[in-house]
DOKOLTI-441703 format. One record per residue (C-alpha): x, y, z. Coordinates in pm, whole numbers, padded with zeros to 5 digits, always signed. Example, Ala and Ser with C-alpha at 12.3 -4.5 7.8 and 13.67 -1.06 7.14 Angstrom:
BEGIN
+01230-00450+00780 +01367-00106+00714 
This chain:
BEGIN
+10727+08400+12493 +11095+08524+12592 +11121+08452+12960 +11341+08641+13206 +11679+08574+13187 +11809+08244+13376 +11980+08426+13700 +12055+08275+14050 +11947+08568+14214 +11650+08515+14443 +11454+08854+14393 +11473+08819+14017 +11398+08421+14075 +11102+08513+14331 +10979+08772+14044 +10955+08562+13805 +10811+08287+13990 +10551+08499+14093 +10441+08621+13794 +10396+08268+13671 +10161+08209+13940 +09910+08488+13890 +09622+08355+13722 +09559+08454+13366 +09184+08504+13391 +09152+08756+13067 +09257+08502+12774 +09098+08465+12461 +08834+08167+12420 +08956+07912+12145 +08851+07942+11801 +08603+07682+11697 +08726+07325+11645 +08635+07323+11240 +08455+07531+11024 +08122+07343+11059 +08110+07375+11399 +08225+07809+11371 +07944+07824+11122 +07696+07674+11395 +07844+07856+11650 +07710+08206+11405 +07829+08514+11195 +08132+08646+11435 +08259+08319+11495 +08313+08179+11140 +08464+08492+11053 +08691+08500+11322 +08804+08128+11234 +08810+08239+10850 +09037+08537+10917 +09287+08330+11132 +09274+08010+10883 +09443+08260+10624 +09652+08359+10861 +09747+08037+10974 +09789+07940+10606 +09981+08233+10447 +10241+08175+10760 +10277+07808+10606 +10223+07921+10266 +09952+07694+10177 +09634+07749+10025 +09322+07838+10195 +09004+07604+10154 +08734+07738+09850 +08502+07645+10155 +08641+07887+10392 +08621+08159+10125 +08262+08095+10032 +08171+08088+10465 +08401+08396+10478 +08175+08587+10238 +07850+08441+10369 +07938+08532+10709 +08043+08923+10580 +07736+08962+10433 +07525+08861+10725 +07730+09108+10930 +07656+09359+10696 +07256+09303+10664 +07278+09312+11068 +07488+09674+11033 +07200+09786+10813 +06898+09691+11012 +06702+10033+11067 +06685+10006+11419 +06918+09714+11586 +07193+09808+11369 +07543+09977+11371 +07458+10402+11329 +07806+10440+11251 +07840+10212+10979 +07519+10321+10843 +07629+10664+10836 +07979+10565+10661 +07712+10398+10384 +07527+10721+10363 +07877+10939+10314 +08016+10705+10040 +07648+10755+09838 +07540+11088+09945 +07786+11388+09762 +07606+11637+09992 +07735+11448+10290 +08045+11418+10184 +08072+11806+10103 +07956+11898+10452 +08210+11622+10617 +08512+11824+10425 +08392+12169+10484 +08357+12036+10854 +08645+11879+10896 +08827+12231+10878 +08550+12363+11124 +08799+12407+11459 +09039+12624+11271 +08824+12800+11061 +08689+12936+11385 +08983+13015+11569 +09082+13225+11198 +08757+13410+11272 +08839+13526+11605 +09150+13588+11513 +09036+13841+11312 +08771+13990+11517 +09059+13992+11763 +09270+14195+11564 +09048+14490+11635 +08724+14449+11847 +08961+14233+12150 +08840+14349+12488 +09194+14485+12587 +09133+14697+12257 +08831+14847+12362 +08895+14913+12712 +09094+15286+12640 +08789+15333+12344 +08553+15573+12460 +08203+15466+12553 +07937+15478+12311 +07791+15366+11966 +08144+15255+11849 +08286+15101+12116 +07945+14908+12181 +07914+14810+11821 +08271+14658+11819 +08212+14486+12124 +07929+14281+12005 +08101+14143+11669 +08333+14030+11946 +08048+13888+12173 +07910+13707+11826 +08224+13577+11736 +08293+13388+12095 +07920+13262+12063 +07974+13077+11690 +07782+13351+11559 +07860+13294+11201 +07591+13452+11008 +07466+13768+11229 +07862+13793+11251 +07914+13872+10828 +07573+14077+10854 +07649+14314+11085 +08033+14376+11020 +07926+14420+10629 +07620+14682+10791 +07835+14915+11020 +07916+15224+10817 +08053+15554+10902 +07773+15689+11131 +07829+15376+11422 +08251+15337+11360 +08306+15681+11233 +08606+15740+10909 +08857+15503+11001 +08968+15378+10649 +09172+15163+10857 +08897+14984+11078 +08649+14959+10740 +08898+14732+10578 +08928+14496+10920 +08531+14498+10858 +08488+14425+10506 +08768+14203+10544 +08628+14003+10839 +08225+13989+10623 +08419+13824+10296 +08657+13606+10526 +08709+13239+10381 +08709+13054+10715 +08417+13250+10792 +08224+13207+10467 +08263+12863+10519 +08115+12828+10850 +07810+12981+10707 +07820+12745+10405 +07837+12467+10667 +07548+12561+10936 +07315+12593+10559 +07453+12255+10479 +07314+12153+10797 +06954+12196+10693 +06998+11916+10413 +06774+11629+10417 +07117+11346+10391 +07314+11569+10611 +07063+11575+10867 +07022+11232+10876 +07375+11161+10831 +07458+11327+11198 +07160+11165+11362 +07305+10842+11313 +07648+10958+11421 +07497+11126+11727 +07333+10785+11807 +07671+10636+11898 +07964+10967+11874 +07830+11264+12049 +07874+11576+11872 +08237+11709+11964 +08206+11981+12237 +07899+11846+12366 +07824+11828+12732 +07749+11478+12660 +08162+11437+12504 +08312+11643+12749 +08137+11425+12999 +08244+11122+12881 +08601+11189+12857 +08632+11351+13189 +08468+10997+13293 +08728+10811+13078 +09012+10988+13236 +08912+10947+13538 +08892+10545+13458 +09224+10540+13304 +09407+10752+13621 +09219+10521+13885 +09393+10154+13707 +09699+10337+13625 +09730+10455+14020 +09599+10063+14123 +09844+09923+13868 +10135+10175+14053 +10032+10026+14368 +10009+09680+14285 +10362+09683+14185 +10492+09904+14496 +10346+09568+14690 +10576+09411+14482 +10889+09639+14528 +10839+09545+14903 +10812+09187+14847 +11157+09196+14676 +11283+09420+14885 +11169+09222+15216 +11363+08898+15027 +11689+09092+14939 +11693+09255+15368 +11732+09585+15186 +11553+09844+15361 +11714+10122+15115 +11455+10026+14876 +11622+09827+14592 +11332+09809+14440 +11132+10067+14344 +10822+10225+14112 +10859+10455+13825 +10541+10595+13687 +10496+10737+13353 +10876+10680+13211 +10908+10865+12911 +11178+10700+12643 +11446+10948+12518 +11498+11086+12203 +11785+10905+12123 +11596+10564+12152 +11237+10738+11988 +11041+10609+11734 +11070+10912+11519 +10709+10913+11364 +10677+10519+11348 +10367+10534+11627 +10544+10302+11862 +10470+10305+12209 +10731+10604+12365 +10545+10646+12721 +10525+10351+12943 +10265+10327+13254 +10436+10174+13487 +10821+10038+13522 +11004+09827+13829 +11349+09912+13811 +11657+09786+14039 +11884+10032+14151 +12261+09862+14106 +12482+10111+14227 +12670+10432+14088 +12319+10607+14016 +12210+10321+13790 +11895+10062+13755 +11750+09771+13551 +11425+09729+13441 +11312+09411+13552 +10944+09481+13528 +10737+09696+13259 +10310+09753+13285 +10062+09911+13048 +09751+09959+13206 +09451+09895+13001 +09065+10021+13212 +08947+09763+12974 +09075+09353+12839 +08940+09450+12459 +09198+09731+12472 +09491+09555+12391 +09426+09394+12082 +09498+09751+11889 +09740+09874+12149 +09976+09563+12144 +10137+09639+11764 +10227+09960+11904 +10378+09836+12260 +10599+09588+12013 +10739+09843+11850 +10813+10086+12147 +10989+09764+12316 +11170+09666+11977 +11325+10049+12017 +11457+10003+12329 +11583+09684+12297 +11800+09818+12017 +12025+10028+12311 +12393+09993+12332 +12391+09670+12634 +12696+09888+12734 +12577+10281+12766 +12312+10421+13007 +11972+10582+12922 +11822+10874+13136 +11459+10848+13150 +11148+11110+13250 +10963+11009+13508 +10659+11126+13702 +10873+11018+14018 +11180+11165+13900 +11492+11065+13647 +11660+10740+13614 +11953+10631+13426 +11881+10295+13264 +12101+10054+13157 +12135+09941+12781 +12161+09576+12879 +11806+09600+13048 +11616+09763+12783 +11747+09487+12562 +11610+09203+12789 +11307+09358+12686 +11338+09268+12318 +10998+09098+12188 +11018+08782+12005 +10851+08804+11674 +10466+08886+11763 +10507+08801+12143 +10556+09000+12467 +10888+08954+12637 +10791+08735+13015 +10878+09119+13167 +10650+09306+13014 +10258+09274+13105 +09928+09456+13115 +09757+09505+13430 +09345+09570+13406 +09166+09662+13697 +08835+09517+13550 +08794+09185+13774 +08542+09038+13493 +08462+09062+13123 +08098+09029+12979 +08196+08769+12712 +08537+08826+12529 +08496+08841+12165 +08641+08611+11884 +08640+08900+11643 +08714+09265+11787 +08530+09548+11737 +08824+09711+11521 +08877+09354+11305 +08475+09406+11291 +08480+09779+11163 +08796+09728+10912 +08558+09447+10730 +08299+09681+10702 +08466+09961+10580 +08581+09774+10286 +08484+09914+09975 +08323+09554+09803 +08123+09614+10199 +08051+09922+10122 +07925+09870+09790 +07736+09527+09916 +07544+09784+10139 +07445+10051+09908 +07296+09783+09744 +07075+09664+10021 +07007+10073+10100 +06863+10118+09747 +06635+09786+09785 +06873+09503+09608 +06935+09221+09735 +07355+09140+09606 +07458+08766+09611 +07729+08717+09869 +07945+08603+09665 +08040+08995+09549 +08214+09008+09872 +08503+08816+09726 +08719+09054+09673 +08778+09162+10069 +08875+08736+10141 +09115+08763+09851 +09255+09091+09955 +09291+08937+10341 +09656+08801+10330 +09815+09047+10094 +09699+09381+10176 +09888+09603+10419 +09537+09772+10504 +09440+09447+10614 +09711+09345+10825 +09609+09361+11201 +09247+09232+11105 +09427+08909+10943 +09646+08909+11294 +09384+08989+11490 +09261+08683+11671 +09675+08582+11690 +09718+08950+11881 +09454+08929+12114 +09532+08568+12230 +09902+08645+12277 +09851+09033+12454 +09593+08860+12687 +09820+08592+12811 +10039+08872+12921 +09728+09074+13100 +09633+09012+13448 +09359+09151+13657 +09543+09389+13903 +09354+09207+14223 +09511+08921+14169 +09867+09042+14136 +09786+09207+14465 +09662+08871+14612 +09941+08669+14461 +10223+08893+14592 +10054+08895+14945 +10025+08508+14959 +10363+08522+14861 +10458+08749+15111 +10300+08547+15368 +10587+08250+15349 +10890+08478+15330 +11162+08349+15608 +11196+08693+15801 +11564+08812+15879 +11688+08778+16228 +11701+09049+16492 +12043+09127+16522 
């Protein structure tokens, strides 16, 4: 891990030292000792030691055991019989079987897919000529009422009664306007809307049906009271350990500030600091807004970063966010040490200085010493040796997929057909963060600490600080 830069200056000396000494209470378990002992240890484990042997091995270029291939594939194919079990098994996975042998399901997945904008088309259209501000200098009557309901079925998802009844009004309800007719027979033969009829008949089918129970066991239908409820609960998660995480490190602005004397606040928090175009990714998915940033103001309207936190609600969360967070770091890191950023911030702009953002360079697969994650979860159930992501990646596989629409049409495939996803392991780009991921989640949790006890560590160390002299 790149540490912070050797300095005899006792804030940055006291920062690092501190950081050191908060325990590290989220790191990954060890992988089995052998692959005897991750085969008794069951299905998860052996795969987990599996996947990081060919990791290990491709980084040496060595071959891989036959034995670890033929545990590999044994292990996959448990995993997969589990996924299929009728009623203790994965819903989601079961459903992704169901699409891949089911054309029906498929076809109502596409026409689906488009089902948000198809809509807004719709009411679009009924906008164009049945909007309330239209209607409000229309006279009252047969017209005006008829025109508002297409409107009223429209907002409601209406689909059906919707075509009917703007193919059905004719001259005696809407009079002879050639004009509006059009709108109307345009609106009863409109694509987007044709399709959401095609889709709520869809609905009726036998696979389809099934195919959105299962996905309703574990995804709530988009919408739903039940969605809507659980994001509002999800951001309300993420805003309460982003605002601990902003305090934690405001204790430890104070702390460095107490040490330098400076009561103009050295030291202070930045929340939310946005990178700028000019240091972007430009499409590459790399991490451009950071949670949390302790910055050192050095004079002439300028500051270092000498501290940078993501905040994860949860420990399993870094394991797919870390490729990203290298990335966003590797872009700033390539700023000119000489030139000056300015930064977006919740708590205002900063100008940054080049040298800074390239002290925050990672080395190869590891976090720089001044970057961290801060978690506000002070314990874990039992941290997994092979994530949920790693997990659903294998599964998705089409020699998985094919393994279990064997066992859905009674079979019973030799493991052994499985082959071709421990072959495809080191090589394939698809595959990449499931062959990295036990290597990922070990080196992002060694840089993730429980925000209590950077609060605890930084008042223990504020505890022993030799206090300044009256004057």
């Amino acid at each position: 891990m790149q540490t912070f830069p050797a300095s005899d200056d006792r804030p940055q000396a006291a920062l690092r030292d501190l950081l050191r000494t908060v325990p590290r209470r989220y790191r990954s378990p060890p992988l089995p000792p052998g692959l005897d002992a991750a085969v008794a240890a069951g299905t998860e484990a052996t795969l987990a030691f599996a996947i990081e042997s060919a990791r290990a091995a491709a980084e040496r270029g060595t071959p891989t055991p036959a034995a670890l291939g033929d545990a590999f594939t044994a292990a996959l194919a448990a995993l997969i019989h589990r996924a299929m079990t009728p009623d203790g098994g994965d819903p989601v996975f079961q459903a992704q079987v169901l699409y891949s042998r089911d054309a029906q399901v498929r076809d109502w997945v596409q026409i689906e897919s488009s089902a948000a904008a198809d809509a807004r088309s719709v009411r679009a259209a009924v906008d164009a000529f049945a909007h309330p501000g239209k209607l409000r200098d229309m006279p009252e009557g047969a017209r005006r009422d008829n025109l508002s309901h297409l409107h009223a079925l429209a907002a409601a998802g209406e689909w059906r009664t919707l075509a009917s009844e703007a193919g059905s009004l004719g001259a005696p309800l809407i009079g002879n306007d050639a004009a509006l007719h059009a709108l109307l027979h345009d609106l009863a033969t409109h694509p987007a809307l044709q399709r959401r009829i095609h889709a709520e008949a869809m609905t009726a089918l036998e696979p389809v049906r099934r195919y959105r129970a299962l996905r309703a066991r574990r995804v709530p239908p988009a919408g739903s009271d039940v969605a809507r409820g659980q994001g509002r609960a999800a951001a309300r998660e993420g805003a309460q350990a982003e605002h601990a995480a902003a305090e934690a490190l405001r204790q430890v602005a104070t702390f460095l500030n107490d040490l330098e004397g400076d009561e103009r606040g050295t030291y202070r928090v930045l929340r939310s600091l946005l990178t700028p175009r000019v240091l972007s990714g430009g499409g590459d998915r790399s991490k451009e807004e950071w949670d949390a940033a302790l910055v050192r103001s050095i004079g002439g309207g300028l500051c270092d970063i000498v501290l940078l936190a993501e905040v994860k609600a949860a420990p399993a969360a870094v394991t797919s966010d870390m490729p990203r967070l290298l990335r966003g770091l590797a872009r700033l890191a390539q700023a000119d040490g000489d030139a000056s950023f300015a930064f977006a911030s919740l708590d205002g702009a900063v100008r940054l200085r080049g040298r800074s953002l390239r002290a925050l360079a990672p080395i190869g697969p590891s976090l720089p010493e001044p970057v961290i994650y801060l978690c506000p979860a002070p314990t874990e159930s039992r941290p997994t040796l092979l994530g949920a992501a790693a997990k659903a990646v294998l599964l998705s596989e089409p020699a998985s997929l094919e393994f279990a629409r064997a066992l859905a049409d009674g079979a019973a495939p030799l493991h052994a057909s499985l082959t071709a996803v421990w072959n495809a392991l080191p090589h394939e780009s698809r595959l990449r963060a499931t062959l990295n991921q036990y290597d990922t989640a070990r080196r992002a949790r060694e840089a993730m600490l429980y925000t209590g006890d950077l609060l605890a560590t930084v008042a223990q160390a504020g505890m022993v600080l030799p206090r300044q002299s009256a004057p």
